[in-house]
N, C-alpha and C positions, 0 to 999 in steps of 0.2 A: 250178180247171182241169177241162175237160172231158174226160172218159177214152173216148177212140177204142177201136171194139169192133166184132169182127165178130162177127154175129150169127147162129148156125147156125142151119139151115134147122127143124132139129128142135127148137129153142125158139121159132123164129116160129110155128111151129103150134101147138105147146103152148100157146104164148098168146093163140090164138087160139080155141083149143077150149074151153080150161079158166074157168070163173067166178073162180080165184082161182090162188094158189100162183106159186110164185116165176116161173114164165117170165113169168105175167102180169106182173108187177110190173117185171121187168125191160122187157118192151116196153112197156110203162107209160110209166116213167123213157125209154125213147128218144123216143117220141112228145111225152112234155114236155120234151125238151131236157137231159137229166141227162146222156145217153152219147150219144157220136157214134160213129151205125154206119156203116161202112163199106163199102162195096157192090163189085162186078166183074160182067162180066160172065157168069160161071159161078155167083155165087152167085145174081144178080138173075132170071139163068133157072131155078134152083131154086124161087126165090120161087113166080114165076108160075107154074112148073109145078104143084108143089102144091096153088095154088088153085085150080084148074080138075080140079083130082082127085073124081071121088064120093066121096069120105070122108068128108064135114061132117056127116053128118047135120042134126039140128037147133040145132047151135051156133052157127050163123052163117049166113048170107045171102050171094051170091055178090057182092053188093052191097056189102055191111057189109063183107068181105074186100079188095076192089079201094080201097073207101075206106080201110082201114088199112094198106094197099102204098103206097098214093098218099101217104098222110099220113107214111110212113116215108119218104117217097124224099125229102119238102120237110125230113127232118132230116138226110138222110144225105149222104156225102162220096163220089162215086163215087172210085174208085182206079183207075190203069190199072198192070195185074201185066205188066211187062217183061220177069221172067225168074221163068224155071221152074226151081222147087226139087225136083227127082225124081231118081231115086227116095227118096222120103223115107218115107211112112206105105204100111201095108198094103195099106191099100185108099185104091188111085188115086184112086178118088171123094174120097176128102175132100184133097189134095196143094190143089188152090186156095184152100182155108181156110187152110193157111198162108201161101200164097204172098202171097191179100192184106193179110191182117195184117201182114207183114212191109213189102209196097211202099208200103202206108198208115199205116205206124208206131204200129200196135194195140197196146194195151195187151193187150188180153185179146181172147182165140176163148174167148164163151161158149157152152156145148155141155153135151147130155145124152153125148156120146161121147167122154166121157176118156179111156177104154181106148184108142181107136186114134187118136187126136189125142196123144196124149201117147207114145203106141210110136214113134215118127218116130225113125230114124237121125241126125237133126240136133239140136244141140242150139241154140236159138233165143235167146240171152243171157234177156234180159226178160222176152220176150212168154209171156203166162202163158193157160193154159188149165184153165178154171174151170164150173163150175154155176153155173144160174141163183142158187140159192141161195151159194153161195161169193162169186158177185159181187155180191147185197145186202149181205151180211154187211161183205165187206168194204168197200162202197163203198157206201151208205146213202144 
């Protein structure tokens, strides 16, 4: 079984930046078909925003970036979020992270930001919010 995952925006960078360590590896596995990410329109605008950021330095190419947006979009499952779960987490920026894991039937929001993804007023049965690392370990 394919495990559906939303993908924060702060491990697609990571994986994009870093030569190794687990974000790689997790955008790795989606790129080859191991986890199906899940997309909205809130997150898909994160994406793109990011890569159009000076940040890169020389870790990438703006090129090499749009090729692995593009090569993520042919794995992933857009979702449309019909209804808004707020006030949920601290900080509103991240409220569409659950909202689409939830309308997409996500297993896992993986994320460097467990602290505020996990403080939400709601308790979400399932859907489990994990590190890069947490979700190789558990799902290899």
């Amino acid at each position: 079984m394919m495990r559906a995952i939303v993908l924060d925006t702060n491990v697609f960078v990571a994986g994009l930046r870093s030569g190794g360590g687990a974000s790689r590896a997790v955008l790795r596995h989606v790129l080859e078909g191991k986890f199906l990410p899940l997309f909205g329109n809130a997150l898909w605008t994160e994406y793109q925003d990011v890569l159009g950021r000076p940040v890169w330095g020389e870790a990438t190419t703006a090129l090499e970036r749009m090729a692995v947006l593009a090569a993520l979009a042919q794995q992933g499952r857009w979702v449309t979020v019909y209804f808004g779960w707020r006030p949920n987490l601290a900080d509103e920026a991240d409220n569409h992270l659950i909202e689409l894991a939830i309308a997409g039937g996500a297993q896992a929001i993986v994320t460097h930001n467990l602290r505020d993804l996990r403080g939400g007023q709601l308790r979400l049965g399932n859907l489990r919010v994990m590190t890069p690392a947490q979700c190789l370990k558990e799902w290899p």
